[in-house]
N, C-alpha and C positions, 0 to 999 in steps of 0.2 A: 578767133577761128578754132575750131575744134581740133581735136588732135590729131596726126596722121592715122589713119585705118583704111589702108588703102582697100582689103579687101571686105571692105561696110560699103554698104551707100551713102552718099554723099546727104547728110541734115541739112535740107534747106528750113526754116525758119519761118513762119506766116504768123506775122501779127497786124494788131492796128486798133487805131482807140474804138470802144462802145459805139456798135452802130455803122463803123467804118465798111461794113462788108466783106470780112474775111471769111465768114462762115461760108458764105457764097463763094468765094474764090478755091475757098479749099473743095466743094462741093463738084467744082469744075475741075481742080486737077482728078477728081476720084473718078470722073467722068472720062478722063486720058489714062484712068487707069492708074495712075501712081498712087502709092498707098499714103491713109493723113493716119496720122494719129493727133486726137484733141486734149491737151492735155488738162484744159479746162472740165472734159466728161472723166480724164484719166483721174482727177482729183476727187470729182464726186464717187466715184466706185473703189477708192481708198478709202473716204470717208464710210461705206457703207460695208466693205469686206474688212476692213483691221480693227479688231477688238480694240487697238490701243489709241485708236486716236480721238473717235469721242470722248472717252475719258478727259484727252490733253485738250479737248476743245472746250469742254465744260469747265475746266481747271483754267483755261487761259480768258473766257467769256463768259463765264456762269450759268447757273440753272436756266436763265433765261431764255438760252437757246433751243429750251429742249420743249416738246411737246410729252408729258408726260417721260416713255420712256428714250423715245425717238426726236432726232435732231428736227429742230425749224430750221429749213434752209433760206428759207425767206427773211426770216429773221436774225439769223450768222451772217448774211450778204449786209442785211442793216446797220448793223454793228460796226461789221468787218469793213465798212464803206464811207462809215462817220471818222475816219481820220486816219493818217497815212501808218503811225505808229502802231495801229490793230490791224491794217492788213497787211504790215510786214510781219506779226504777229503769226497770222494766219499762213504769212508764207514758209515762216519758218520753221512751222511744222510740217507742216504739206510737203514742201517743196523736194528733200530729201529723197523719202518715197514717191515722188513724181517722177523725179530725173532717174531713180533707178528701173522705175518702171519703161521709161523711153528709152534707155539703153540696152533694156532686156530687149524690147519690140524690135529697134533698127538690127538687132545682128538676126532677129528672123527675116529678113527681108533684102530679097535678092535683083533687084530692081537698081537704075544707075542713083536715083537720086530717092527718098523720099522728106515728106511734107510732116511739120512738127508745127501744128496753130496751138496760140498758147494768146491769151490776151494781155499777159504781167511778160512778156520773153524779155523786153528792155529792162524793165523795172526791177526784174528777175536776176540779170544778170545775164540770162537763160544764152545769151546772142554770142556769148563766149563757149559755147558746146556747140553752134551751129557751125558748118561749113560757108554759109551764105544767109543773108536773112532777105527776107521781101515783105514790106509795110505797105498796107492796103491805105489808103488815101480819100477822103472824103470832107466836105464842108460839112463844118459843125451845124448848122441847120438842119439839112440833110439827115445828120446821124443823130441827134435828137428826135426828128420824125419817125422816122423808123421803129427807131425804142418804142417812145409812147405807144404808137400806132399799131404797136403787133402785141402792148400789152405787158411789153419783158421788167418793164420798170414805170417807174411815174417819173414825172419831168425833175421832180427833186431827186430824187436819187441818180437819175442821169446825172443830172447839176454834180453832184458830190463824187461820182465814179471820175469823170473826166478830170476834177480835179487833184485827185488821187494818182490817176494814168499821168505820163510825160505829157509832153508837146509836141506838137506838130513838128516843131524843127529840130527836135531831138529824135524823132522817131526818122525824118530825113538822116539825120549824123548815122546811123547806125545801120541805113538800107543799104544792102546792096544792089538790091531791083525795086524801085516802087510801080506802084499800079493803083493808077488813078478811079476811080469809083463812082462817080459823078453822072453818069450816061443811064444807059440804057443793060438790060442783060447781054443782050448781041454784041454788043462793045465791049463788056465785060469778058465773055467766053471765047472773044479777038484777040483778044491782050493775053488771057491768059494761055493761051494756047501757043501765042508767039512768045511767051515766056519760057514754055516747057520745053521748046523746042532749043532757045537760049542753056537752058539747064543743061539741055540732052548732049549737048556740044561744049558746055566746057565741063560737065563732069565725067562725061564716057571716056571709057578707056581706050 
């Protein structure tokens, strides 16, 4: 659990493996108005405003990454995706300036609780800064179609993400709220709604 800051909002935590639906879920708390921050886009926009880290990326991955002067992002996820030892690599740079970047955001924000989607938060560690975490839940069929189907990846590189990502039952050990994914939207923006409501009452004052 996070540390006492009673006068912050309360980090609740939204993650869940590739495909699982959490971009969707976070999309519906934005929709109740609670603020997301994604730390997944907070990484790319460190990657693109700090002089110093393409540097530490081409030093840690080599030339390969680079299109001429500018990063392949397509081709750092490749990499970063072929074994667990490069993208703890990749986190270890990253990560740093991620978490200080989420720490700067929560003290702007004046609301009981907000939302921190992160797709590595277990893997991270990330769930020891959260006050509560909530893992989005989906059958691996399911979250494979999705991928393909919208383009984000080809079924092998799904293949290798997942296996990079926890487990299903690790990602249980560490919810404090899960929300199952399986349905329909309407069922989805049910849950979550009756979720926020759960938030609103054990984090308000």
């Amino acid at each position: 659990m996070a540390d006492d800051h009673a006068s912050l909002p309360a980090i609740i935590g939204l993650t869940g493996g590739i495909g699982s639906g959490k971009s969707s879920v976070a999309s519906i708390f934005l929709m109740l108005e609670v603020p997301v921050l994604d730390l997944d886009r907070v990484g790319e926009q460190i990657i693109d405003s700090s002089p110093d880290i393409l540097p530490a990326l081409v030093q840690a991955f080599g030339y390969e990454i680079l299109d001429g002067d500018m990063l392949n992002r397509k081709r750092l996820a490749e990499i970063c995706f072929s074994s667990r030892d490069k993208t703890e690599l990749l986190n270890s740079i990253l990560h740093p300036l991620i978490w200080q970047e989420m720490d700067s955001w929560v003290k702007k924000q004046k609301q009981t609780y907000v939302i921190v989607e992160a797709s590595v938060l277990i893997e991270s560690g990330g769930c020891d800064r959260m006050d509560a975490t909530v893992v989005v839940m989906a059958e691996l069929p399911a979250r494979r179609q999705r991928v393909v189907s919208r383009g984000d990846q080809t079924g092998a590189v799904f293949d290798n993400i997942v296996k990079l990502q926890c487990s299903d039952d690790e990602r249980r050990s560490h919810a404090d709220f899960t929300i199952y994914n399986d349905s329909n939207v309407e069922s989805l923006e049910l849950d979550v709604k009756a979720l926020n409501g759960l938030l609103i009452k054990q984090f308000g004052s």
